[in-house]
C-alpha positions as CSV (number, residue, x, y, z in Angstrom):
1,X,0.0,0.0,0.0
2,X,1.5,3.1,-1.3
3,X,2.1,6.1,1.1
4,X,-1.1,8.0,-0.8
5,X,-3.4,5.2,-0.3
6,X,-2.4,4.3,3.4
7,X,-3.2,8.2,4.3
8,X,-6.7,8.3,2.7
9,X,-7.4,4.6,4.2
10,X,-6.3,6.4,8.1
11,X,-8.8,9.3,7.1
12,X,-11.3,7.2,6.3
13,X,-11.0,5.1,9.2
14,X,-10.9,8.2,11.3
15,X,-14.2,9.6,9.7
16,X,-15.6,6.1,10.5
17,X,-14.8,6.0,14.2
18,X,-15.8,9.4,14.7
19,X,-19.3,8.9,13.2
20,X,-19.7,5.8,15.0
21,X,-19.1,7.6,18.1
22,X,-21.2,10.8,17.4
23,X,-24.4,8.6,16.1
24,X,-25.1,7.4,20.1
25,X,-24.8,8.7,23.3
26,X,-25.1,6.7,27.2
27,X,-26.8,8.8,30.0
28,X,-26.2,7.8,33.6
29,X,-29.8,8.3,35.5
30,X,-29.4,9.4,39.0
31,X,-32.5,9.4,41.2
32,X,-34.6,7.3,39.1
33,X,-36.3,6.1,41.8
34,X,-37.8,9.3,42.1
35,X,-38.4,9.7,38.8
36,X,-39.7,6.2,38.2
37,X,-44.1,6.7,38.4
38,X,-43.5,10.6,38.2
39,X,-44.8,11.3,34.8
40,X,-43.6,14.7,35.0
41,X,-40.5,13.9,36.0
42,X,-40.4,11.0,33.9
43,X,-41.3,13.3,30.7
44,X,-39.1,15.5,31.4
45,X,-36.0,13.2,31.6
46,X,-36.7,11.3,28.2
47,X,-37.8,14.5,26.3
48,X,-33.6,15.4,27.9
49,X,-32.2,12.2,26.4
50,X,-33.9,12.5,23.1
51,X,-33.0,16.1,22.8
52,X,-29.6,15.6,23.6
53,X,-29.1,12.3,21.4
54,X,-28.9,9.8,24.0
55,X,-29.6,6.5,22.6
56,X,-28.7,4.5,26.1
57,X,-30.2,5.2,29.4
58,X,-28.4,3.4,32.3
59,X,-30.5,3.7,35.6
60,X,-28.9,3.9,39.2
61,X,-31.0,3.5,42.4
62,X,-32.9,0.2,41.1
63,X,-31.9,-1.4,44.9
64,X,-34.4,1.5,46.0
65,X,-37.0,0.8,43.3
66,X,-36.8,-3.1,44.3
67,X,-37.4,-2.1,47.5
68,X,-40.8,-0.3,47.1
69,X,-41.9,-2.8,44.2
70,X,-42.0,-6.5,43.5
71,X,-39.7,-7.1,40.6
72,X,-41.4,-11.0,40.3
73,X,-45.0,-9.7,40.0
74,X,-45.8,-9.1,36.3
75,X,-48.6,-6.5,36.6
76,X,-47.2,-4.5,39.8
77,X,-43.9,-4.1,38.4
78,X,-45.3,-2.5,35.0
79,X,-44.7,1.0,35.9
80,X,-41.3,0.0,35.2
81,X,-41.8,-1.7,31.9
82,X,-44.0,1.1,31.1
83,X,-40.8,3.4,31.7
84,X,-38.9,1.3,29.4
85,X,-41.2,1.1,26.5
86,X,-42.0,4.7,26.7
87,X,-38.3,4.8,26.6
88,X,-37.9,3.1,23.3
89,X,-40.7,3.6,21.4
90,X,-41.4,7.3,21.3
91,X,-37.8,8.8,22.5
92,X,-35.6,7.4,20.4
93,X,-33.9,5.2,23.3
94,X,-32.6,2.3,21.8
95,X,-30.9,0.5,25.2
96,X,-32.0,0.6,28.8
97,X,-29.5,-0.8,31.4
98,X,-29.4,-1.9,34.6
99,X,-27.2,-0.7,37.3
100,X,-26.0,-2.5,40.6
101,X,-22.6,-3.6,42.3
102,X,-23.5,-7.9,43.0
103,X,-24.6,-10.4,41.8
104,X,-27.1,-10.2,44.1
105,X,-29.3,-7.6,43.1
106,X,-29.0,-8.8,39.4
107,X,-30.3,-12.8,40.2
108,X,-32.5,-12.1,42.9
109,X,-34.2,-9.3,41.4
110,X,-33.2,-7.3,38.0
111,X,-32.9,-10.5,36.0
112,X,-36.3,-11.7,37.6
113,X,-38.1,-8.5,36.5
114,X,-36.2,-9.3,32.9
115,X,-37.6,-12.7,32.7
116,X,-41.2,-11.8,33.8
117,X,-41.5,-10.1,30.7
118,X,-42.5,-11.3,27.5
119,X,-41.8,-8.7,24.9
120,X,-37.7,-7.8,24.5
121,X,-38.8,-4.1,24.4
122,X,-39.8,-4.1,28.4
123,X,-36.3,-5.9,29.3
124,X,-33.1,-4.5,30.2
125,X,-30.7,-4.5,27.2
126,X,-27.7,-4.8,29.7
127,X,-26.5,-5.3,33.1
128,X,-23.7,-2.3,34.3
129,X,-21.8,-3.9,37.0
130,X,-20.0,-0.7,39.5
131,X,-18.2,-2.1,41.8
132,X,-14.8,-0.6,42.5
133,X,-12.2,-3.0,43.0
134,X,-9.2,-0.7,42.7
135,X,-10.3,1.7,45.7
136,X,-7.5,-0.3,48.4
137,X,-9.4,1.4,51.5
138,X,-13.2,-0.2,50.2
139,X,-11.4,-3.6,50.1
140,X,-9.1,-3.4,53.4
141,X,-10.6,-4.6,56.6
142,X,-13.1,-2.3,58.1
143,X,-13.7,-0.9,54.0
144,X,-16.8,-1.1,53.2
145,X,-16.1,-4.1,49.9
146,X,-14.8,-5.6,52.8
147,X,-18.2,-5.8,55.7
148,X,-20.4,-6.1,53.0
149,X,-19.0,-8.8,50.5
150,X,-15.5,-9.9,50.7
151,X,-15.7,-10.9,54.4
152,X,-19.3,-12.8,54.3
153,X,-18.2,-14.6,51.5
154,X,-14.8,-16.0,53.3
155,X,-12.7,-13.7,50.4
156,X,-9.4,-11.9,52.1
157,X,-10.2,-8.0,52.3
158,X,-7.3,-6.9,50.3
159,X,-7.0,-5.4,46.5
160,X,-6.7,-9.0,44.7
161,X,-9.3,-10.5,47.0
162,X,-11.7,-7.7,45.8
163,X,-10.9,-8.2,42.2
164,X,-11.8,-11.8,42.4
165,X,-14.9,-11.2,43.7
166,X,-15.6,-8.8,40.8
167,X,-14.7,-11.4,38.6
168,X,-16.7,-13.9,40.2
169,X,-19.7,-11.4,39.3
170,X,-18.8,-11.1,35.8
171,X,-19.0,-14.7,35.9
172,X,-22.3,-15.1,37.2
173,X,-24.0,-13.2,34.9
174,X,-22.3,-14.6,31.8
175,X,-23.7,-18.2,33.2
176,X,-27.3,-16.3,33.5
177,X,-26.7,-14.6,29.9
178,X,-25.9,-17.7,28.4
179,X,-29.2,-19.2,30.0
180,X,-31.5,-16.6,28.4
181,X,-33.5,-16.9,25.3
182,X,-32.7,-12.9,24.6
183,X,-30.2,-10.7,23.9
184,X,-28.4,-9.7,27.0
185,X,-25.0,-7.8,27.2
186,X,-23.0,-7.5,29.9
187,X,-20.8,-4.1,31.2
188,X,-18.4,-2.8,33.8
189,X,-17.7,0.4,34.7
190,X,-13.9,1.3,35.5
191,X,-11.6,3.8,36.5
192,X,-8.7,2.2,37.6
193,X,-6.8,-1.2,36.0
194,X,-3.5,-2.9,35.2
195,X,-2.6,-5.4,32.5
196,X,-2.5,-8.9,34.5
197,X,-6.7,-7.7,35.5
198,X,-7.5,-7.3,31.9
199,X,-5.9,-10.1,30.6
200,X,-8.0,-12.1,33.3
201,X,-11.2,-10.1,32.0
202,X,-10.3,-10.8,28.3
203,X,-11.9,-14.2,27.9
204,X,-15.5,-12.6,28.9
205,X,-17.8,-10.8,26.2
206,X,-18.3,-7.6,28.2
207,X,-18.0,-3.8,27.2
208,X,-16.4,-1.3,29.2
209,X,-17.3,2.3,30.5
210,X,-13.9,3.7,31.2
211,X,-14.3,7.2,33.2
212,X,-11.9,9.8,32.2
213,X,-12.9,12.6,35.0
214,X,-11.3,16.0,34.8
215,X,-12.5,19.5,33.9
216,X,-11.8,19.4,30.6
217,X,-11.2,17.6,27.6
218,X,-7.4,17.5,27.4
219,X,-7.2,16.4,30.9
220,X,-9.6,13.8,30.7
221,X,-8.0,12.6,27.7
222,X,-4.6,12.4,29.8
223,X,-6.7,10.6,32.6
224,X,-7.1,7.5,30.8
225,X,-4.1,7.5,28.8
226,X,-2.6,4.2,30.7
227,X,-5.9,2.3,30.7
228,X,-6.4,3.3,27.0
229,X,-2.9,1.9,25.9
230,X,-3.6,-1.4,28.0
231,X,-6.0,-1.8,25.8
232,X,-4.6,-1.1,22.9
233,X,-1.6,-3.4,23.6
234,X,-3.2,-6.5,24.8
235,X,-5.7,-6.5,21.7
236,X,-8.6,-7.1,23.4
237,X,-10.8,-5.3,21.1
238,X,-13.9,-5.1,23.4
239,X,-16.4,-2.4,23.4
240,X,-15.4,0.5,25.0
241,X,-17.2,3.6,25.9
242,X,-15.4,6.9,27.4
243,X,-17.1,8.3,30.4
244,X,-17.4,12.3,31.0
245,X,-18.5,13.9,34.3
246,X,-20.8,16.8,34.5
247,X,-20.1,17.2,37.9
248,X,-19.2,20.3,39.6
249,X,-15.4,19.6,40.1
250,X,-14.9,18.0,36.8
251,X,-17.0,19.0,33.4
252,X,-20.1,21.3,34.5
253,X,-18.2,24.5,33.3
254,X,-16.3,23.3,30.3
255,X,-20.4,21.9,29.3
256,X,-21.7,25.2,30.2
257,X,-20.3,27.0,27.2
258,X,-19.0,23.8,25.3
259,X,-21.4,21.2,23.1
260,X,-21.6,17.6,23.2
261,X,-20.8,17.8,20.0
262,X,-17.6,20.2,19.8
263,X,-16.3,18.2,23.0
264,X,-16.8,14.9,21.5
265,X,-14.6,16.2,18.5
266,X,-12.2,17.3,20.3
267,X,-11.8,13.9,22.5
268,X,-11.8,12.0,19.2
269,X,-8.5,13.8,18.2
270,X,-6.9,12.1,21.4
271,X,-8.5,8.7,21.2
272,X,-8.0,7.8,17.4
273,X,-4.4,7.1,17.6
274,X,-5.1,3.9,19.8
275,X,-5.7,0.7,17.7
276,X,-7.4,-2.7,18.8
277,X,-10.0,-1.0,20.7
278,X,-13.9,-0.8,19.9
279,X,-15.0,3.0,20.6
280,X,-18.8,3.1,20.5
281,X,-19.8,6.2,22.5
282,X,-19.3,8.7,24.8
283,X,-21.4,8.4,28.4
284,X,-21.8,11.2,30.5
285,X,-22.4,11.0,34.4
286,X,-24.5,12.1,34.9
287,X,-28.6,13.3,34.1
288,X,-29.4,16.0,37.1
289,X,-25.6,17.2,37.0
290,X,-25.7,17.2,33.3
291,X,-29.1,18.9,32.5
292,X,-27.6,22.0,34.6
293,X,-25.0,22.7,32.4
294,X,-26.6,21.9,29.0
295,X,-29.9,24.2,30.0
296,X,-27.4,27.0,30.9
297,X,-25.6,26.8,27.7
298,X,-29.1,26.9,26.1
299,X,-30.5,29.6,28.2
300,X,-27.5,31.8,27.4
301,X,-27.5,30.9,23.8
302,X,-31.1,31.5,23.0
303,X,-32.6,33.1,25.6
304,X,-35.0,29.7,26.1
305,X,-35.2,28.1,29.2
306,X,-35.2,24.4,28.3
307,X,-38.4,22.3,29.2
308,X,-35.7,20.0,31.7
């Protein structure tokens, strides 16, 4: 391949992964469970999401909405479904995911709400595993990894002892995925890794939401340089998904006066020199943080408050 042809075929593949990445967005959903049976509220976040161009909602709090609703009776836990087929068929969401840090929250209860349902368009499209292995002082004795699984489960509270247990989720719900009749992905959210805990990951079909927090695009970029070229090195060509925080001490300002789209551009420019690795789409963390910023930049801009 002459020198000519090799640059157009890197444009080209640049112009694909950056179109791939611009098409979809992921929305973390704090508070749902105040949202969830709020029409208003409700309303209000989805008409967010599909004015913003966020094709994947991920919801937090479900341990809450478990808690005030049985996830195994078909008609009393339809305000949830409900949710989710609103979701998909008039806003333009195309996955809803689930959100919890065991395995058991997803067997007891999230995968029985999935299988009470018979239409895919009610279900969960994915399970998000958050459960931070890396944090040493979670996983030491007294840490909180540590009271509430590691010790109960006869697992040493150290940093290897709370990475196994995080494996030993992953491996749970690949043996529940590969007993459903549906498609059912599986995703873990990370901040922190080295290259012995991928390469222990690698034989699992799950994507990755990789946070890259700092208060602006640059830093954030330099944020998950290491985990980035992990990746890139040990050819694991998984799914991967960059997380941005709207929060106060990380990307509220840069959003206030900055797009989606012109930071997402700008991020690409860093990311598209790493091979091996399967961008899909940016996530941001998250929806009540995240509104702020995006209905000041509006309100500024056009003099409209936004309807969110």
């Amino acid at each position: 391949m002459t020198k000519k042809y090799q640059k157009t075929f890197l444009f080209l593949l640049l112009l694909l992964i950056c179109s791939a990445l611009s098409a979809q967005r992921a929305l973390y959903v704090d508070n749902f469970n105040s949202i969830l049976g709020n029409n208003d509220k409700e309303d209000k976040l989805l008409y967010f999401a599909q004015d913003n161009g966020f094709t994947t909602l991920i919801l937090y709090e479900l341990h809450l909405v478990r808690k005030r609703l049985p996830m195994n009776n078909y008609k009393k836990i339809s305000i949830l479904s409900d949710f989710i087929t609103l979701a998909k068929t008039k806003y333009n969401v195309k996955k809803v995911v689930a959100s919890g840090e065991n395995s058991e929250i997803f067997l007891n209860y999230l995968h029985v709400y999935n299988e009470t349902r018979k239409d895919d368009i009610e279900r969960f499209n994915s399970y998000n595993i958050e459960y931070e292995f890396w944090h040493k002082t979670n996983s030491d004795l007294g840490g909180y990894y540590c009271e509430n699984y590691l010790r109960k489960n006869k697992i040493p509270c150290t940093s290897e002892g709370s990475f196994n247990y995080f494996k030993e989720t992953i491996s749970v719900l690949d043996f529940i995925r590969k007993e459903t009749n549906y498609p059912l992905g599986i995703e873990v959210y990370l901040a922190n890794f080295d290259k012995k805990q991928i390469l222990a990951l690698k034989k699992y079909n799950i994507k990755y939401r990789i946070s890259a927090y700092a208060s602006n695009v640059e830093l954030s970029s330099k944020e998950i340089k290491k985990e980035l070229k992990i990746l890139s090195n040990c050819k694991c060509i998984k799914e991967v998904s960059i997380i941005l925080s709207s929060e106060p001490f990380f990307m509220s300002g840069h959003l206030k006066y900055n797009s989606l789209e012109k930071t997402e551009k700008e991020f690409e420019n860093y990311i598209s020199k790493y091979k091996n690795i399967h961008f899909t789409e940016f996530t941001y963390f998250k929806y009540s943080d995240l509104k702020k910023s995006i209905g000041f930049r509006k309100l500024r801009r056009t003099g409209i408050k936004p309807k969110y």
